[in-house]
VEXLOGU-147846 format. One record per residue (C-alpha): residue in one letter; residue number from 1; x negated, y, z negated. Coordinates in Angstrom, 1 decimal, always signed. Example, Ala and Ser with C-alpha at 12.3 -4.5 7.8 and 13.67 -1.06 7.14 Angstrom:
BEGIN
- res, n, x, y, z
- A, 1, -12.3, -4.5, -7.8
- S, 2, -13.7, -1.1, -7.1
REM end
This chain:
BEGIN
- res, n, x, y, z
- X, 1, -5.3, +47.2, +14.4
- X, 2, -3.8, +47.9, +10.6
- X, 3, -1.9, +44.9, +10.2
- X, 4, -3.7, +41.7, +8.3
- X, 5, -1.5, +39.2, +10.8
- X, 6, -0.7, +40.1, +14.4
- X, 7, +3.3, +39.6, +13.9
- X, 8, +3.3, +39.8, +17.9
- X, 9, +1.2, +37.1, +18.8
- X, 10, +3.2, +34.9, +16.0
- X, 11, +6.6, +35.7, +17.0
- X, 12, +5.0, +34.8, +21.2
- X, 13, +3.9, +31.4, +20.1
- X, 14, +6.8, +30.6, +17.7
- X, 15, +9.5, +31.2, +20.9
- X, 16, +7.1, +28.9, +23.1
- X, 17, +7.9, +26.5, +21.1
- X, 18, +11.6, +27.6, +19.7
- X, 19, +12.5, +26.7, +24.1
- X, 20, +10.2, +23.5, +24.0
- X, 21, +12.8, +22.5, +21.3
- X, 22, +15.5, +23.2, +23.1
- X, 23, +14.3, +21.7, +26.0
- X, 24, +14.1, +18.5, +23.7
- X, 25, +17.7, +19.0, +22.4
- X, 26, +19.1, +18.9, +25.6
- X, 27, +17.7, +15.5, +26.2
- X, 28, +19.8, +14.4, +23.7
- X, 29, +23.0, +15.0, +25.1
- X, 30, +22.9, +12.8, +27.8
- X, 31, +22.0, +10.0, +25.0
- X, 32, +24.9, +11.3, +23.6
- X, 33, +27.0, +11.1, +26.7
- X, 34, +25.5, +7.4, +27.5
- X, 35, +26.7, +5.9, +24.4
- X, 36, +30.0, +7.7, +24.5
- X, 37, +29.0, +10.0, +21.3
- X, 38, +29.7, +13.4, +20.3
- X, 39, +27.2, +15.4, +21.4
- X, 40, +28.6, +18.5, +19.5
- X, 41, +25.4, +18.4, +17.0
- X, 42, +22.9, +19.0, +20.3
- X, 43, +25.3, +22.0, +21.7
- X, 44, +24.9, +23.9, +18.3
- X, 45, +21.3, +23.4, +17.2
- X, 46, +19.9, +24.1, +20.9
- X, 47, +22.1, +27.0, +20.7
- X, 48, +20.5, +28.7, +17.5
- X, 49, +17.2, +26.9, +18.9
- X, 50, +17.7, +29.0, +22.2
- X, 51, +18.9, +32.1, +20.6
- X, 52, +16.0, +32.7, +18.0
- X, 53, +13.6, +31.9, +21.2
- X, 54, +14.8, +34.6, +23.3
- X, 55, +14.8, +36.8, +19.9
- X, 56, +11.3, +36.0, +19.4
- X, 57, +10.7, +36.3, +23.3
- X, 58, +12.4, +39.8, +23.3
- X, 59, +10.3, +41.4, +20.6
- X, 60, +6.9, +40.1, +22.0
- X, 61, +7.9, +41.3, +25.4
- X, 62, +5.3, +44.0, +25.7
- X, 63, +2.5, +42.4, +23.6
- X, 64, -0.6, +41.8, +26.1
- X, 65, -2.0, +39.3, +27.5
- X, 66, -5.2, +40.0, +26.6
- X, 67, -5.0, +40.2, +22.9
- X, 68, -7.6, +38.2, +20.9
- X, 69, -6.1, +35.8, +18.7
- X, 70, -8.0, +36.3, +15.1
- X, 71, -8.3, +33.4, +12.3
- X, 72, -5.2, +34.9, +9.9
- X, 73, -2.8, +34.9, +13.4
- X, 74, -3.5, +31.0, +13.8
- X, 75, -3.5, +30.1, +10.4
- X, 76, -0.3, +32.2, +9.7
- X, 77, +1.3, +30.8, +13.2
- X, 78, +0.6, +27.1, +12.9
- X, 79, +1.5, +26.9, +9.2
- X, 80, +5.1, +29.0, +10.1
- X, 81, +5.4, +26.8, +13.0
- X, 82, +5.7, +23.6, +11.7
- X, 83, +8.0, +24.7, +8.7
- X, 84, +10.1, +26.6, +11.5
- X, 85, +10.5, +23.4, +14.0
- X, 86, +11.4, +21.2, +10.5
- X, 87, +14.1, +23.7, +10.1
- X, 88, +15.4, +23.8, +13.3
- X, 89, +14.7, +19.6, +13.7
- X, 90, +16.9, +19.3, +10.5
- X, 91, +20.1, +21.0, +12.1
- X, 92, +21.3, +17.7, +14.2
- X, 93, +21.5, +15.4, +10.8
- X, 94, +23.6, +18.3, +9.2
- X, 95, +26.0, +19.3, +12.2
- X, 96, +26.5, +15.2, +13.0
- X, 97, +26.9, +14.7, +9.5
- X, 98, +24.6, +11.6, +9.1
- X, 99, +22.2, +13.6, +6.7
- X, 100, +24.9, +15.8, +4.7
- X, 101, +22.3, +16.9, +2.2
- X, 102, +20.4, +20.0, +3.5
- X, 103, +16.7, +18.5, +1.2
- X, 104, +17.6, +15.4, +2.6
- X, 105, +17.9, +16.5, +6.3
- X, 106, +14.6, +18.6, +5.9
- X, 107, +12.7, +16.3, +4.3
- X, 108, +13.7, +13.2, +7.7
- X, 109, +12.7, +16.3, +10.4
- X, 110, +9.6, +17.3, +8.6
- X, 111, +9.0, +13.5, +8.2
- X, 112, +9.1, +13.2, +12.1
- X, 113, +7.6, +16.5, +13.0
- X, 114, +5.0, +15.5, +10.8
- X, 115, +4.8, +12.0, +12.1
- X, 116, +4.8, +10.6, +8.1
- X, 117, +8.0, +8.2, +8.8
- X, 118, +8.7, +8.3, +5.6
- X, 119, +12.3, +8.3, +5.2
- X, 120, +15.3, +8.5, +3.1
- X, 121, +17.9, +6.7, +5.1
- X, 122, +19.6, +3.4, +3.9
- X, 123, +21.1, +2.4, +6.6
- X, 124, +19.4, +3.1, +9.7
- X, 125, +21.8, +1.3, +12.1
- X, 126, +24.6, +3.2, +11.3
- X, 127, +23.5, +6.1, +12.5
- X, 128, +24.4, +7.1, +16.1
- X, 129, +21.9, +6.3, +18.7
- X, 130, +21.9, +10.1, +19.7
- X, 131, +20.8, +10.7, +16.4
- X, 132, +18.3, +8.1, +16.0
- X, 133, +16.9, +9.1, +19.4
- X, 134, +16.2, +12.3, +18.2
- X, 135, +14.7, +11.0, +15.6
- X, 136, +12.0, +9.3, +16.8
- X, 137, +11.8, +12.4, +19.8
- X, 138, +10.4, +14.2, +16.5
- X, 139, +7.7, +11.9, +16.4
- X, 140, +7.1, +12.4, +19.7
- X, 141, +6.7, +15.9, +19.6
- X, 142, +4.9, +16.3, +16.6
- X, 143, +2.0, +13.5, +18.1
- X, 144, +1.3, +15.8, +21.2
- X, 145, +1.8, +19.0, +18.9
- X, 146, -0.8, +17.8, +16.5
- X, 147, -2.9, +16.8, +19.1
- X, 148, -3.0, +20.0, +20.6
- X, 149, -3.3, +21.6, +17.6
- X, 150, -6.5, +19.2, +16.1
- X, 151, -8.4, +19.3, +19.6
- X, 152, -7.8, +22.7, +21.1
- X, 153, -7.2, +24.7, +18.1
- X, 154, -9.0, +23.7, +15.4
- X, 155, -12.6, +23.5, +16.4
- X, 156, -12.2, +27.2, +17.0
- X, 157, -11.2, +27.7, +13.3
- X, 158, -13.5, +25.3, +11.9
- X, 159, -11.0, +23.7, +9.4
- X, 160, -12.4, +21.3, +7.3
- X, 161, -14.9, +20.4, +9.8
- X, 162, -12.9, +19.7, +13.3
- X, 163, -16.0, +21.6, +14.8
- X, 164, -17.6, +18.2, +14.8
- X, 165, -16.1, +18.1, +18.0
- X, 166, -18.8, +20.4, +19.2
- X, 167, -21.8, +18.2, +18.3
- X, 168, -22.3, +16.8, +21.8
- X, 169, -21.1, +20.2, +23.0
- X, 170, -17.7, +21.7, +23.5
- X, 171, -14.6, +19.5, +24.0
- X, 172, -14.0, +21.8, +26.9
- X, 173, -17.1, +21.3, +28.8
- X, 174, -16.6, +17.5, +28.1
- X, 175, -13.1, +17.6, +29.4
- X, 176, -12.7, +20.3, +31.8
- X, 177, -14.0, +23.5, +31.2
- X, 178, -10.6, +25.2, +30.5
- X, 179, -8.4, +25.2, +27.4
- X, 180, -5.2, +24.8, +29.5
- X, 181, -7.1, +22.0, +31.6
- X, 182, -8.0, +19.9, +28.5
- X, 183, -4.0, +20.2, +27.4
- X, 184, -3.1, +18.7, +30.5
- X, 185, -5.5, +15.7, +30.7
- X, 186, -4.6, +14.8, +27.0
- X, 187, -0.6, +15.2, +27.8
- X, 188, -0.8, +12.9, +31.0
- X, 189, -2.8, +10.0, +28.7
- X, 190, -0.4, +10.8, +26.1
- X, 191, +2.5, +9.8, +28.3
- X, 192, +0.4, +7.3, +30.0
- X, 193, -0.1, +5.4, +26.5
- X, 194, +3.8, +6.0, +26.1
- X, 195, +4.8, +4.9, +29.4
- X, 196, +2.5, +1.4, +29.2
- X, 197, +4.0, +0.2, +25.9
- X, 198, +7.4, +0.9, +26.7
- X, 199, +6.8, -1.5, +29.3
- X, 200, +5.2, -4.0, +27.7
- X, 201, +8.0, -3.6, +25.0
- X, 202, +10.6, -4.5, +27.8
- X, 203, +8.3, -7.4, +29.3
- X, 204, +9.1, -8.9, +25.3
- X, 205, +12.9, -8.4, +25.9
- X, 206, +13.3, -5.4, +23.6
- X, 207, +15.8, -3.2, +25.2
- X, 208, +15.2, +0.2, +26.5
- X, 209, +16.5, +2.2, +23.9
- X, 210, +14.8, +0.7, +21.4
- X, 211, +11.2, +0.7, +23.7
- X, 212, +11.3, +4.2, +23.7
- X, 213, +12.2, +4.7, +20.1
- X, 214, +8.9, +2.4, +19.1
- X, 215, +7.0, +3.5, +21.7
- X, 216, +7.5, +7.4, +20.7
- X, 217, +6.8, +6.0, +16.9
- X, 218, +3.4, +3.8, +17.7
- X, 219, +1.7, +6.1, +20.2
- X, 220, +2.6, +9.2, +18.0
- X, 221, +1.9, +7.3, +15.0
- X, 222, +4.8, +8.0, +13.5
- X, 223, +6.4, +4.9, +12.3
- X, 224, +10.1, +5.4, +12.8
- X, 225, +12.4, +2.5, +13.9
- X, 226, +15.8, +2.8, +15.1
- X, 227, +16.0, -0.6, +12.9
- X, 228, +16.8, -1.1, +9.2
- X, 229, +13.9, -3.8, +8.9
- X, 230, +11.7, -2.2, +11.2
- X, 231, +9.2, -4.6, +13.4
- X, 232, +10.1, -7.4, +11.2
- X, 233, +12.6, -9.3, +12.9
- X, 234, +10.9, -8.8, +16.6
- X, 235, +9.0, -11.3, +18.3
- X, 236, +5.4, -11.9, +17.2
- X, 237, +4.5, -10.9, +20.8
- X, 238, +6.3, -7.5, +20.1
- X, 239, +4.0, -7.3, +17.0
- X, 240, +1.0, -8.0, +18.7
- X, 241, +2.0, -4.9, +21.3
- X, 242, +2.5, -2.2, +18.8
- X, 243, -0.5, -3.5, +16.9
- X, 244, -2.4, -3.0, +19.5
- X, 245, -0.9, +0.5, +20.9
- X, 246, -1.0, +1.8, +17.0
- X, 247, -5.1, +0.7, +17.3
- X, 248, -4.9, +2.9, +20.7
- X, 249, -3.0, +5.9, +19.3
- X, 250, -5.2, +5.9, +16.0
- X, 251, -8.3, +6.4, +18.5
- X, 252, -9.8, +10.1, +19.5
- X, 253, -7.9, +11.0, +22.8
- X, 254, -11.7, +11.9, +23.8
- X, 255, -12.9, +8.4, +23.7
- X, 256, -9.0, +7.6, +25.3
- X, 257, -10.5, +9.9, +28.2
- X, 258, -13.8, +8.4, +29.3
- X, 259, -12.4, +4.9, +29.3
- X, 260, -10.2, +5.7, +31.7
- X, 261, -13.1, +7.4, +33.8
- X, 262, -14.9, +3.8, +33.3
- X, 263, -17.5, +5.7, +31.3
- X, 264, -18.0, +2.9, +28.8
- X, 265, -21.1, +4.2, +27.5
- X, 266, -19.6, +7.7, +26.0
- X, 267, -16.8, +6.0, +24.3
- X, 268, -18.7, +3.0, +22.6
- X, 269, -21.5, +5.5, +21.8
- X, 270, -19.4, +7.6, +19.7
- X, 271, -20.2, +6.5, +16.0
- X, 272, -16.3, +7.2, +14.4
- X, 273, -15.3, +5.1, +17.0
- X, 274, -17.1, +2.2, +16.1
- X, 275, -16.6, +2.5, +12.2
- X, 276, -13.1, +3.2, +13.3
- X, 277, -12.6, -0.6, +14.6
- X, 278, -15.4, -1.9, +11.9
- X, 279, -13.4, -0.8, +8.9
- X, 280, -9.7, -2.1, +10.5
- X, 281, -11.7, -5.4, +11.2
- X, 282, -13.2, -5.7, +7.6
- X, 283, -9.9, -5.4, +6.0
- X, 284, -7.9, -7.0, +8.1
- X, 285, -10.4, -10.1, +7.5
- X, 286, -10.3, -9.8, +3.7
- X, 287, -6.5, -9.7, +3.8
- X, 288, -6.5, -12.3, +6.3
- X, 289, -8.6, -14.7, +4.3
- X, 290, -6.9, -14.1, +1.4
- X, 291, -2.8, -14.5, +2.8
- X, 292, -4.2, -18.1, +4.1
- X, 293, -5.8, -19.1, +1.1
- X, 294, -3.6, -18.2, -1.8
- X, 295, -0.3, -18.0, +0.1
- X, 296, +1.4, -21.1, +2.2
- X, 297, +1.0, -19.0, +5.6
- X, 298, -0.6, -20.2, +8.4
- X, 299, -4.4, -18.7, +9.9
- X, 300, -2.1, -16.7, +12.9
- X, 301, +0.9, -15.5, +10.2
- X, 302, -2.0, -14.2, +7.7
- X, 303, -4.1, -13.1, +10.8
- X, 304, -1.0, -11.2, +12.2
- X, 305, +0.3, -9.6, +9.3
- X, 306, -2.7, -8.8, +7.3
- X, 307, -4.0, -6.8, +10.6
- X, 308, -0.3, -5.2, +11.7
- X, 309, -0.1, -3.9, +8.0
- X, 310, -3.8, -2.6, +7.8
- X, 311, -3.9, -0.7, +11.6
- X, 312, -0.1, +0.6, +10.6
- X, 313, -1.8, +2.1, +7.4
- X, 314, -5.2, +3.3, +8.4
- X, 315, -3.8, +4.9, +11.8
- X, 316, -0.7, +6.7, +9.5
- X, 317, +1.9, +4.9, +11.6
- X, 318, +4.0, +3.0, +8.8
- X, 319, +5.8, +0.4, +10.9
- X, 320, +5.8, -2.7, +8.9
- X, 321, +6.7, -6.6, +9.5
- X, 322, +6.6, -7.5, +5.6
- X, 323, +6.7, -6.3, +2.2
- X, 324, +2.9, -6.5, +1.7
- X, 325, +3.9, -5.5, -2.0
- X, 326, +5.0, -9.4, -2.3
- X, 327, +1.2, -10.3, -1.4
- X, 328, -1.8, -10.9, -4.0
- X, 329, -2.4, -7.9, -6.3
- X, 330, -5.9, -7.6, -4.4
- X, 331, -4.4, -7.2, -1.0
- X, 332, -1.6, -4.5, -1.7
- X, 333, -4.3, -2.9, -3.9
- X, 334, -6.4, -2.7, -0.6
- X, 335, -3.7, -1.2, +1.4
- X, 336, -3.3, +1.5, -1.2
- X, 337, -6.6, +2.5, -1.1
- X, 338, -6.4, +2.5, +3.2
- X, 339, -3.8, +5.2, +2.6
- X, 340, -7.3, +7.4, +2.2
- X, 341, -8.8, +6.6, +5.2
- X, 342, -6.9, +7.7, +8.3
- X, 343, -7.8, +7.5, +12.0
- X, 344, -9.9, +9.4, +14.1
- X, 345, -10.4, +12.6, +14.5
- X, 346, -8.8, +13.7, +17.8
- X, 347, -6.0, +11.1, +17.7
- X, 348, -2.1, +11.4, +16.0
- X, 349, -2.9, +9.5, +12.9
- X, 350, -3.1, +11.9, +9.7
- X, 351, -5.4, +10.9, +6.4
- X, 352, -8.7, +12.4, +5.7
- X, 353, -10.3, +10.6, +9.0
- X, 354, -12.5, +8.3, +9.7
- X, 355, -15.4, +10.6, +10.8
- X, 356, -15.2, +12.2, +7.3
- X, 357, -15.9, +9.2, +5.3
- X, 358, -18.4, +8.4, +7.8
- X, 359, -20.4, +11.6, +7.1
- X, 360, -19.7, +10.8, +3.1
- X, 361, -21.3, +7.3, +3.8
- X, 362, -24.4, +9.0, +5.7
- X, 363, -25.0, +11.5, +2.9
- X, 364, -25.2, +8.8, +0.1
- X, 365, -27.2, +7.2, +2.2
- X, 366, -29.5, +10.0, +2.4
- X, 367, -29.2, +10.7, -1.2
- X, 368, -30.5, +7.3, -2.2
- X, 369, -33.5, +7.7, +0.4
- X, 370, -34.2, +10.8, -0.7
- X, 371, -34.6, +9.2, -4.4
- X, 372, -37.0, +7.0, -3.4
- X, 373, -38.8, +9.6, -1.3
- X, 374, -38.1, +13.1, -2.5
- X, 375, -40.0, +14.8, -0.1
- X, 376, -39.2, +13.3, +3.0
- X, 377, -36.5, +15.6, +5.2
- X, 378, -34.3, +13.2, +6.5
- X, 379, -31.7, +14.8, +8.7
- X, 380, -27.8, +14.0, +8.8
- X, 381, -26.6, +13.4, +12.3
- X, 382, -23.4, +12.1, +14.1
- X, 383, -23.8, +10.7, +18.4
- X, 384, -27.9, +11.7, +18.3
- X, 385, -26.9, +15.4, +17.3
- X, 386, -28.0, +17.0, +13.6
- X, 387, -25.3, +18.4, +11.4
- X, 388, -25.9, +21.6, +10.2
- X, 389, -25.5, +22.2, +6.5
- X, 390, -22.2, +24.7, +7.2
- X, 391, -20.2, +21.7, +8.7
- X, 392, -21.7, +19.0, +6.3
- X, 393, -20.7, +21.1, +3.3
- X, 394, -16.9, +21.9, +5.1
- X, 395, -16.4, +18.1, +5.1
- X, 396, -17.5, +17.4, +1.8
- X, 397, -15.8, +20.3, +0.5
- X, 398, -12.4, +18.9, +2.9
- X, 399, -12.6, +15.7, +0.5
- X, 400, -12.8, +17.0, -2.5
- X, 401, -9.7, +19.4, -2.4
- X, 402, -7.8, +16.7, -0.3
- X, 403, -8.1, +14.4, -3.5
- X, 404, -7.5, +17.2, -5.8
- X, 405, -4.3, +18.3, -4.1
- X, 406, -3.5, +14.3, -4.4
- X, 407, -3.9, +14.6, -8.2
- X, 408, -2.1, +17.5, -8.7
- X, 409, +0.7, +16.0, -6.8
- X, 410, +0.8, +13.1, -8.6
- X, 411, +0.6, +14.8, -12.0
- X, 412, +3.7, +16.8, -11.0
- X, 413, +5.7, +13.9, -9.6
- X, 414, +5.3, +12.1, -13.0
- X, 415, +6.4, +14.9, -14.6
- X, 416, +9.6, +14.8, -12.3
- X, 417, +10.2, +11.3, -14.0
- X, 418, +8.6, +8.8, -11.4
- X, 419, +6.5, +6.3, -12.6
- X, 420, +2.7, +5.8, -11.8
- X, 421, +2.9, +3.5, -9.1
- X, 422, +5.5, +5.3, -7.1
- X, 423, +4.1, +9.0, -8.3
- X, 424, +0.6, +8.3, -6.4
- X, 425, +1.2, +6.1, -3.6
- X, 426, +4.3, +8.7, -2.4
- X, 427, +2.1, +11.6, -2.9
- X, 428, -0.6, +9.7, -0.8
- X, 429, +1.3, +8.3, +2.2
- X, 430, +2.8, +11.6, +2.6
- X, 431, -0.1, +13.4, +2.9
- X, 432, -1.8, +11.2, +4.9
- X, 433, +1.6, +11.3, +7.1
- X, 434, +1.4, +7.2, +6.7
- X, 435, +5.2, +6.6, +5.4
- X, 436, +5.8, +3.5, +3.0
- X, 437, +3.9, +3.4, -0.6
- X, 438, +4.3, +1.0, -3.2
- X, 439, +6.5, +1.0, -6.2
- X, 440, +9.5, +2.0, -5.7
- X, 441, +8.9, +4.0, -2.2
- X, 442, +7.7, +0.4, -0.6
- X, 443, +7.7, -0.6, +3.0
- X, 444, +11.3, -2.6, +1.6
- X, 445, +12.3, +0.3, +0.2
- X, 446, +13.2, +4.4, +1.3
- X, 447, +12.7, +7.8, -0.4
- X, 448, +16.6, +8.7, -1.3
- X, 449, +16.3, +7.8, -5.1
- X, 450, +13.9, +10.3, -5.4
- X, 451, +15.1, +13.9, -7.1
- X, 452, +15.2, +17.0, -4.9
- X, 453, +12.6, +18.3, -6.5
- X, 454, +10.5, +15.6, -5.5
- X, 455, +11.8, +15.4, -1.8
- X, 456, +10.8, +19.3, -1.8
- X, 457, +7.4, +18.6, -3.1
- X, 458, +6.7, +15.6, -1.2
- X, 459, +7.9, +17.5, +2.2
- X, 460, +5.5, +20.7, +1.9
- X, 461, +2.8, +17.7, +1.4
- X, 462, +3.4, +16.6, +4.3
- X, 463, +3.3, +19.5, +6.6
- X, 464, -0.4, +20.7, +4.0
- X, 465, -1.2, +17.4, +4.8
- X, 466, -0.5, +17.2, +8.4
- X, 467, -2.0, +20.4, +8.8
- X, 468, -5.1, +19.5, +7.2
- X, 469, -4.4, +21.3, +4.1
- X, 470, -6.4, +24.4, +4.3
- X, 471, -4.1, +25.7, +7.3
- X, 472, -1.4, +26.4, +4.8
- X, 473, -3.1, +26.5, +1.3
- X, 474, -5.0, +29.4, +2.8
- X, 475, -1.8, +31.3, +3.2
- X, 476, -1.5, +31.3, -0.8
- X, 477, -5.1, +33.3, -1.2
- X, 478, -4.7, +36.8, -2.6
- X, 479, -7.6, +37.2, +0.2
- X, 480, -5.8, +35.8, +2.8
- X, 481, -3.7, +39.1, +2.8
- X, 482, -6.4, +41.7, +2.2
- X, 483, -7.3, +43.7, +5.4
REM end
């Protein structure tokens, strides 16, 4: 085959998902019809959504089955993917009118696809409830799209290290040994997790509307409300629920999977697990300790808002209960610097990941052993297994462009006339898919003052970021598109 990308095999996934999103349109209609609300907006956009499916259906209709998928198809198919289901996701906020700009509307779907949750909406409650159901469905959707995408697709690639899935051996043979097996298993506990805290949700007396809305933003990580001050004015019960389901969703579906097969031993053996809960525990201490003794809270106030704030941030989900820019310097300072971390690999939250600053941690600890004694070979490894050189440099390599492409991005900002504070921290929670910053883009605080320019910018961050930032920066090689 001639051509650099195989248009056939693009155009075959692109319609699988064009009638998923219909599908998901649809739903919204009968919100639409329960509240007594036009439902216009649906019709239209599940129309186009419908019509460019069966277009895209039509022209793959003799491409075979068979066909090997090659590294340009899925990097050129996930990247025009996401910016496709943004486009599409944006129609609703335009048709109903909430959203009337068209950078605006882009920059809320691409915000939920994405699950960021970053937002510029000022008031939330106005909006219909079909609307803001749709809304958080974008969360939703993008959750069990990236996890799809991170646990079946990626580890084929190799991007930026995801074949440290492989270590043990292959995600398939730990799972089930087929690739449409393993989608199943990790849809039915992503539903399961869903399911569970809407419950609990309605066993605190939030309604059922507003259960699923959370529920699709915590398990997703996404970090939409369908409320103006998000979890603030809920019950600390409520709190404790989502803090606890964000701490779930931020954890590697894999480990999700052998606690529910009471295999205890796999899931607290894996090592980013357990710096996963060690670094959330550590900060949520320090902040802890320092809300009780330099503010007039009490232990379980500081205990329960230093730890909601610090899982929302590290996991990417961006609900919040206060303005933690109103703390001591040295805690929002702390949460700025969490915006770096991110969850685990195999899980919805965004960031770098936990298993990557893991590794970094491992090799400066080898560096400084190795300078005491340089000849000694001392091995890297991750769960017992050795990491070969090739993945050890990918992740290293991952970090370094990932805080490059955060400089660059908050160079430019500040040259679109936002100050410092607001320049990085946007820049940051976008593409770590987190949602409030500090500055002027705080969890008190929304996106809209921003120009367009910087709503454009800070949107394709967060699809680069979301996925993982080579996926689409690759697309911009001039070797990319050499046979």
């Amino acid at each position: 085959m001639n051509q650099i990308v195989n248009f056939g095999i693009v155009f075959k996934v692109i319609s699988r998902n064009l009638f998923i999103l219909t599908v998901a349109l649809l739903s919204c209609i009968g919100v639409a019809f329960i509240y007594g609300e036009s439902f216009i907006p649906f019709i239209w956009t599940s129309a186009i959504s419908f019509a460019l499916g069966i277009i895209t259906h039509y022209v793959t209709s003799k491409q075979s089955r068979n066909e090997v998928v090659g590294k340009k198809d899925a990097y050129f198919t996930v990247s025009l993917t996401w910016f496709m289901i943004g486009v599409i996701g944006s129609l609703p906020y335009l048709f109903s009118g909430s959203i009337p700009s068209v950078v605006d509307a882009l920059f809320e779907s691409a915000s939920g696809f994405t699950t960021t949750g970053a937002s510029i909406l000022t008031d939330i409650e106005s909006l219909p409830k079909s609307i803001l159901f749709w809304r958080s469905l974008t969360h939703w959707l993008g959750g069990i799209g990236i996890i799809v995408l991170v646990i079946i697709i990626m580890p084929t690639l190799q991007i930026g290290g995801y074949n440290l899935f492989t270590l043990e051996s292959s995600l398939q043979d730990k799972i089930y040994p087929r690739i449409q097996s393993v989608g199943k298993r990790l849809l039915i506990i992503y539903l399961l997790l869903t399911f569970v805290e809407v419950i609990f949700l309605m066993w605190g007396g939030m309604n059922l509307f507003d259960s699923i809305c959370h529920a699709f933003g915590t398990v997703a990580t996404g970090g939409f409300s369908p409320k103006n001050t998000s979890i603030a004015d809920y019950s600390p019960y409520i709190q404790y629920v989502i803090m606890i389901f964000m701490l779930l969703a931020g954890t590697n579906f894999v480990v999700h999977y052998y606690l529910l097969k009471f295999q205890y031993k796999k899931a607290f053996d894996n090592e980013e697990f357990k710096f996963y809960l060690i670094v959330v525990f550590c900060i949520g201490l320090i902040i802890t300790a320092g809300l009780f003794f330099m503010t007039d809270r009490s232990l379980e106030l500081s205990f329960r808002e230093s730890f909601f704030q610090v899982i929302s941030i590290i996991t990417c989900t961006g609900f919040a209960t206060t303005d933690y820019l109103q703390w001591p310097v040295f805690a929002w300072i702390l949460i700025f610097l969490s915006m770096f971390l991110g969850g685990s690999t195999g899980s919805t939250a965004g960031g770098i990941k936990m298993v990557r600053h893991l590794i970094l941690f491992k090799n400066t600890r080898r560096t400084f052993r190795q300078m005491i004694s340089p000849h000694a070979i001392i091995p890297l490894r991750l769960n017992k297994k050795t990491i070969n050189n090739d993945t050890n440099n990918s992740i290293l390599t991952f970090i370094s462009v990932y805080i490059i492409v955060f400089i660059v991005g908050t160079i430019v900002m500040v040259v679109l006339g936002v100050d410092g504070k607001t320049a990085s921290s946007s820049v940051a929670t976008c593409m770590a898919g987190i949602g409030p910053g500090i500055g002027t883009v705080g969890p008190a605080s929304n996106f809209a003052h921003l120009s367009v320019a910087g709503k454009s910018l800070l949107t394709f961050l967060m699809i680069v970021g979301r996925l993982e930032i080579y996926t689409v920066i690759i697309l911009f090689s001039p070797a990319f598109w050499k046979k």
